[in-house]
C-alpha positions as CSV (number, residue, x, y, z in Angstrom):
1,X,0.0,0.0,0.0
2,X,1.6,3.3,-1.3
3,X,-0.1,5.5,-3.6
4,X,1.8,8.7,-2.6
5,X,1.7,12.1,-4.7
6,X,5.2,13.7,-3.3
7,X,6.0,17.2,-5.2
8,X,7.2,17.2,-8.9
9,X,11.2,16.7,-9.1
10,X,13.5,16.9,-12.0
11,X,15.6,14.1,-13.4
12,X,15.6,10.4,-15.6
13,X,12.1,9.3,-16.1
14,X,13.3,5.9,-16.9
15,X,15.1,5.4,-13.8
16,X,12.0,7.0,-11.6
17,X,9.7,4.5,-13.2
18,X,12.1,1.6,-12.4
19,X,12.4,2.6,-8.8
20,X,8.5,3.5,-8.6
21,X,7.3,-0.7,-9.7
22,X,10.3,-2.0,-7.8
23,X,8.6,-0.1,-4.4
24,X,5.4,-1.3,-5.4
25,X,6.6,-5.0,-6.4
26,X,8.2,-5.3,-2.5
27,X,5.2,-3.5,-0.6
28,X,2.8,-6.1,-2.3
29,X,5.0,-8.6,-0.3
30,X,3.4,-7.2,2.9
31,X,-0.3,-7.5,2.1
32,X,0.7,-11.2,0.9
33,X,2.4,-11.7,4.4
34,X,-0.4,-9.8,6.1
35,X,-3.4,-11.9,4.4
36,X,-1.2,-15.1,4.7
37,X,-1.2,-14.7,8.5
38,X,-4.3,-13.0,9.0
39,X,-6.2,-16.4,9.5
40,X,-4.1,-17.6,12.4
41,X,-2.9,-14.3,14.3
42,X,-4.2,-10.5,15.1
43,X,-3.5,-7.6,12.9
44,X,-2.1,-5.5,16.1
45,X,0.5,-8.3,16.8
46,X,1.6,-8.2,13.1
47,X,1.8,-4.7,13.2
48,X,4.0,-4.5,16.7
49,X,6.3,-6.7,15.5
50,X,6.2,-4.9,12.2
51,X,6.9,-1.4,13.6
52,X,9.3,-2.3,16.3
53,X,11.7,-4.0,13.3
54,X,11.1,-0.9,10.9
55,X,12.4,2.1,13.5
56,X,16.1,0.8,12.8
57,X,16.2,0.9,8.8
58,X,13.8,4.2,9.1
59,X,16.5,6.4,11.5
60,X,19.1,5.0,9.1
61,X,16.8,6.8,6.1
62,X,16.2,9.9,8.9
63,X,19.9,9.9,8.9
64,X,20.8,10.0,4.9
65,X,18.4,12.0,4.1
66,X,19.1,15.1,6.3
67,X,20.5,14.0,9.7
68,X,18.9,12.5,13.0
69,X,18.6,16.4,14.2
70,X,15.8,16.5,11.5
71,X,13.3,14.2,14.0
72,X,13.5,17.4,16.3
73,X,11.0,19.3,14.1
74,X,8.8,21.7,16.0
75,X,6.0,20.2,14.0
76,X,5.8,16.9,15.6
77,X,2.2,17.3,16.7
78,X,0.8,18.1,13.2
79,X,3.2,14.7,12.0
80,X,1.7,12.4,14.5
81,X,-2.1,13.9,14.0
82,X,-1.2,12.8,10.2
83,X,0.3,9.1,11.3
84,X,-3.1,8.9,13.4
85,X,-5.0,9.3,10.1
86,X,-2.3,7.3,8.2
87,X,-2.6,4.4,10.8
88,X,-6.8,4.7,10.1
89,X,-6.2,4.3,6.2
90,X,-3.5,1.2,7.0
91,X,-5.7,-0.7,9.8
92,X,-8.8,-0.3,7.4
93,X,-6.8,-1.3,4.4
94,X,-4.8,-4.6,6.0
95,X,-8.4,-6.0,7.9
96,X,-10.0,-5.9,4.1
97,X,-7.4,-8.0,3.0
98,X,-8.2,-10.5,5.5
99,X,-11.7,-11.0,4.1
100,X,-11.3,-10.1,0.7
101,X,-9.2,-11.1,-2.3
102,X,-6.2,-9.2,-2.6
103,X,-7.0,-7.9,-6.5
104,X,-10.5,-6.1,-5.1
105,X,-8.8,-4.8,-2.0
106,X,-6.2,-2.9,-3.8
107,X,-8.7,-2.4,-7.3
108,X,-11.3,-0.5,-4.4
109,X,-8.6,1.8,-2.4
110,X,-7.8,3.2,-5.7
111,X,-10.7,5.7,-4.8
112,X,-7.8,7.2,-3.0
113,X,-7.1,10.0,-6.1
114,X,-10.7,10.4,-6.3
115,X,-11.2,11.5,-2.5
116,X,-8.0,13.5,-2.5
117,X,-9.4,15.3,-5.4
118,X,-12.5,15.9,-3.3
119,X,-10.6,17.0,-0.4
120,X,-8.9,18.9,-2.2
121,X,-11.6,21.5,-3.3
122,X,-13.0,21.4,0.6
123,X,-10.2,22.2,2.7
124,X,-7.6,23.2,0.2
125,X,-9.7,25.7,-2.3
126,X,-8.2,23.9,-5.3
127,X,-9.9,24.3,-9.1
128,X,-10.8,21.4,-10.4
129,X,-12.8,21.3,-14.1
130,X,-15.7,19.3,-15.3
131,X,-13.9,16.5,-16.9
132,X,-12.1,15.5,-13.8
133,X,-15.5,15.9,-12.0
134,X,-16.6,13.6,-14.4
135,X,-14.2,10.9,-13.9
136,X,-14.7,11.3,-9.9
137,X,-18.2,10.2,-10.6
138,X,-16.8,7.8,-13.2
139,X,-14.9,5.8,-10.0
140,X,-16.9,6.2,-7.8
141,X,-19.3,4.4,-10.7
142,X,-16.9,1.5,-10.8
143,X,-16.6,0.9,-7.0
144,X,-20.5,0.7,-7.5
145,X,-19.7,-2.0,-9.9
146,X,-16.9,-4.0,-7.8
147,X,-19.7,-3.9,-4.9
148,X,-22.7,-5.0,-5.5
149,X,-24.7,-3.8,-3.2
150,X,-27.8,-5.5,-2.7
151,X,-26.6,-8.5,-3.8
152,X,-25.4,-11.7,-2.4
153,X,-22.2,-11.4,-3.0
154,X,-21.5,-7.7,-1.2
155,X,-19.6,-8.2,2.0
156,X,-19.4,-5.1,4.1
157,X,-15.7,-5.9,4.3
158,X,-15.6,-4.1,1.0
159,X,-16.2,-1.0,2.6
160,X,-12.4,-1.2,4.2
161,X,-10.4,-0.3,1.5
162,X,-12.6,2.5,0.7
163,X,-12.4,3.8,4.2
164,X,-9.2,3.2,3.7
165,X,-8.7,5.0,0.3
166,X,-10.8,8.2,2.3
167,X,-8.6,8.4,5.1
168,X,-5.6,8.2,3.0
169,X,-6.7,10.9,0.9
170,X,-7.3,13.1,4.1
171,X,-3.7,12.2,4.8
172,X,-2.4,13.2,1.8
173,X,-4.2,16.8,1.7
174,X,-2.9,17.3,5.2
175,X,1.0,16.8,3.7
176,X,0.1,19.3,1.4
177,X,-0.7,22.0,3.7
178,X,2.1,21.2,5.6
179,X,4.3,22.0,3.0
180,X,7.8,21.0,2.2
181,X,8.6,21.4,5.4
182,X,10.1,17.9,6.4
183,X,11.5,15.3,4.9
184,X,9.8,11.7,4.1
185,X,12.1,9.9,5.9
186,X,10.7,12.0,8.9
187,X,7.1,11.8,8.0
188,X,7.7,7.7,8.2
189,X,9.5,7.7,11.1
190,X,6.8,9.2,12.9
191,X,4.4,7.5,11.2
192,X,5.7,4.0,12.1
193,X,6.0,5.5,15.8
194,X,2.4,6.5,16.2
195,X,1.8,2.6,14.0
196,X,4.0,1.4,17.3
197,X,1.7,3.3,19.8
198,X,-1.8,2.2,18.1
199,X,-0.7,-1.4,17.6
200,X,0.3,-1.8,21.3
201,X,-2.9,0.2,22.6
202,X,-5.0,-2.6,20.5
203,X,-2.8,-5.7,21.7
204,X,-3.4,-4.1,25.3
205,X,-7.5,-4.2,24.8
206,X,-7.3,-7.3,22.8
207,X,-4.4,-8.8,22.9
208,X,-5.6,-11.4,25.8
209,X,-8.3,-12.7,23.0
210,X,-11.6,-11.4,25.8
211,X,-13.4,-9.8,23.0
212,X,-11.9,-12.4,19.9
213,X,-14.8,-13.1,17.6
214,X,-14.7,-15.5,14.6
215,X,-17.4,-14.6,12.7
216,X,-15.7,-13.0,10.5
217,X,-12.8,-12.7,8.7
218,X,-12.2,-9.4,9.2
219,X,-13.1,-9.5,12.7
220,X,-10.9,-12.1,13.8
221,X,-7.7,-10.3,12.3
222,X,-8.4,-7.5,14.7
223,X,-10.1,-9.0,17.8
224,X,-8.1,-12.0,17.9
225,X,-6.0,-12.2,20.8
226,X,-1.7,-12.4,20.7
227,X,-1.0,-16.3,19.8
228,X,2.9,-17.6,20.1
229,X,4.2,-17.9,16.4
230,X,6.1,-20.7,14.8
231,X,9.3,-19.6,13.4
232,X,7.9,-19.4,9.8
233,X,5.6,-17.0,10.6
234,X,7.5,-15.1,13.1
235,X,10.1,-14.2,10.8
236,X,7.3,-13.5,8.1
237,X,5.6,-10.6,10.2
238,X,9.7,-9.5,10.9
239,X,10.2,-9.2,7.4
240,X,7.0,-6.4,6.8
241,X,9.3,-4.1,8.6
242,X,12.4,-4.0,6.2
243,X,10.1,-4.7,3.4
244,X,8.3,-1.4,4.3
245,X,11.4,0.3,4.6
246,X,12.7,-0.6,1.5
247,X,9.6,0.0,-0.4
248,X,9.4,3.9,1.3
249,X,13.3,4.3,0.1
250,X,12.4,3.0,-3.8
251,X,9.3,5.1,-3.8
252,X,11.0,8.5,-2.1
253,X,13.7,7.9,-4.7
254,X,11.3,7.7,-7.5
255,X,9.4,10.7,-6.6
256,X,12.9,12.5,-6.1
257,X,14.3,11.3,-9.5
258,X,11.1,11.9,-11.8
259,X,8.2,13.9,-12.2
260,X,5.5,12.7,-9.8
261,X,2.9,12.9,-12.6
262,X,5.2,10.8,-14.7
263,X,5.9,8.1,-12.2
264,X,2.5,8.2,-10.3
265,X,0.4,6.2,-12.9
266,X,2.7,2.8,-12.1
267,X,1.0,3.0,-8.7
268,X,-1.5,0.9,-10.2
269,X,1.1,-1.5,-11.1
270,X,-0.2,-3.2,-7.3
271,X,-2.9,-4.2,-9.3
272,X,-1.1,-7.0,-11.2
273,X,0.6,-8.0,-8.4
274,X,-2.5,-8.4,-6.4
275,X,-4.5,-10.5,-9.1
276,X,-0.8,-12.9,-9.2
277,X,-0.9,-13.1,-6.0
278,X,-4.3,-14.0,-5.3
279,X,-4.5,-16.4,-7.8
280,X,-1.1,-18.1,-7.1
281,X,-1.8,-18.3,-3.3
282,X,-5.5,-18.7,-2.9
283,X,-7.0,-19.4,-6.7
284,X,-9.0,-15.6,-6.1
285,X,-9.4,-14.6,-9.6
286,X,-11.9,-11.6,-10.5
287,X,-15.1,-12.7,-12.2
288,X,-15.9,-10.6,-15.5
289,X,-18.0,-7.7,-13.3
290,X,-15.3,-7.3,-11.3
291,X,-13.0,-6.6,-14.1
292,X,-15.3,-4.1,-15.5
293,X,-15.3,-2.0,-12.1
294,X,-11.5,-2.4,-11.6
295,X,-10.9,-1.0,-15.4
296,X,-13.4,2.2,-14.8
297,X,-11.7,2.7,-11.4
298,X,-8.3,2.6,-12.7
299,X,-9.6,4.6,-15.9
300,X,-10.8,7.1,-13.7
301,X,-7.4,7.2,-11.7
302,X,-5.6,7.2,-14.5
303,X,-7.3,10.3,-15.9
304,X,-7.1,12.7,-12.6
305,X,-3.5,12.4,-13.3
306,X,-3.4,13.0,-16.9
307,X,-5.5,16.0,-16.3
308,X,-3.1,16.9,-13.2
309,X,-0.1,16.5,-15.7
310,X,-1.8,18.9,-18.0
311,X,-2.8,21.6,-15.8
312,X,0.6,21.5,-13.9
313,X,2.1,22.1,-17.4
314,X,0.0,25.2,-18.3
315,X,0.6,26.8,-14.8
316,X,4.1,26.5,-15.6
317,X,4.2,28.4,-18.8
């Protein structure tokens, strides 16, 4: 899960590009971890365990990128309130995937341009014309057609990743009134410390398994109590900490090398790896509906940043 929209930068396209689908191949590891595990352990125990082995590689990023100093910023409260709403978009995103194939999951958080769009005109006054309006209404059209309601195959676990694809969008319109101001290395490092804090406060109400409830998928991954792992699967939920890391790096290095309305379309890129993945792991495979909704979502997507590219080029003229 990634879908960031950093500012524009200068530089090789080709080698943006490269870095961009390498950061996207390796954070599609996690949600295959994450869904692999979600069955037998609780999402806050992943995400401890996930957190606590991130904070070394991220301080090492802190550190490259503009010294350890830069964690004193006096702007610490305005980066946690983010990594709260961050943590919102991630816990909504990673208890989907526990219920849902991973194809849909990603396919239906891909409302996340839509919303920031939206946003975007509320709280940041920005113009936007009638054909982006148009595809807004266009997505939204296709998460009507991934969905179903009504019918008996909606699950209200389908509602996650749009949650998820909201609150994400809200997070993404906050970075952009907070300005340049701080580094991404920063912005993940307190990110993954308020992940740390929300994690443990869940494990603390859940972790002894009081309130653990199997009646759903979704609901087990996050009320399920802390269970001892084998070694497989210890070092599994281990691994989604440097695999984070070293997704953040490839994607911070893409957005620094290349335009981000070059580089931003191969987000969708995690669609292809979700559909391998679910079919190679589980047999999930979309039906021909689901196909149709996941092509008007993306086409929607798609075309907020093409009319982005464009009116970024005529204000620079």
């Amino acid at each position: 899960m990634s879908l960031a929209y950093p500012a524009p930068a200068s530089g090789n396209a080709v080698t943006g590009i490269v870095c961009l689908i390498a950061g996207i191949a390796i954070f599609s590891l996690q949600d295959l971890i994450l869904k692999w595990v979600s069955g037998d352990y609780p999402l806050h125990q992943a995400m401890v365990l996930r957190s606590i082995t991130a904070i070394p590689f991220l301080m090492l990023f802190v550190s490259r990128e503009n010294g350890l100093a830069s964690l004193r910023t006096p702007r610490w409260r305005q980066l946690v309130g983010r990594g709260l709403v961050m943590f919102v978009a991630y816990t909504c995103y990673y208890l989907a995937l526990a219920a849902l194939p991973i194809a849909t999951t990603v396919a239906l958080y891909f409302v996340a341009p839509l919303f920031i769009t939206l946003l975007s005109v509320l709280f940041l006054s920005e113009t936007v014309g009638p054909r982006r309006w148009l595809a807004v209404i266009g997505g939204f059209a296709g998460v009507l057609i991934v969905l179903r309601p009504g019918s008996d195959l909606f699950d209200w676990a389908s509602l996650l990743p749009i949650i998820s694809g909201l609150t994400y969008g809200a997070s993404m319109v906050m970075a952009r009134r907070m300005g340049q101001g701080d580094g991404a290395a920063v912005l993940a490092f307190y990110g993954n410390l308020v992940f740390l804090a929300c994690a443990t406060a869940l494990a603390l109400m859940f972790g002894g398994g009081a309130f653990a409830s199997e009646s759903h998928p979704s609901l087990g991954f996050l009320l399920r109590g802390w269970a001892m792992p084998t070694t497989r699967d210890l070092l599994l939920m281990l691994a989604c900490g440097p695999i984070a890391a070293a997704g953040l790096t490839l994607l911070t290095q893409a957005y620094r090398t290349a335009q981000a309305n070059i580089v931003a379309p191969f987000e969708y890129t995690a669609l292809l790896w979700g559909v391998l993945w679910g079919w190679l792991f589980w047999r999930d495979w979309p039906d021909t509906i689901s196909w149709l909704g996941i092509a008007v979502i993306m086409g929607a997507g798609l075309y907020i940043l093409y009319r982005e590219r464009v009116t970024a080029g005529r204000q620079t003229r």
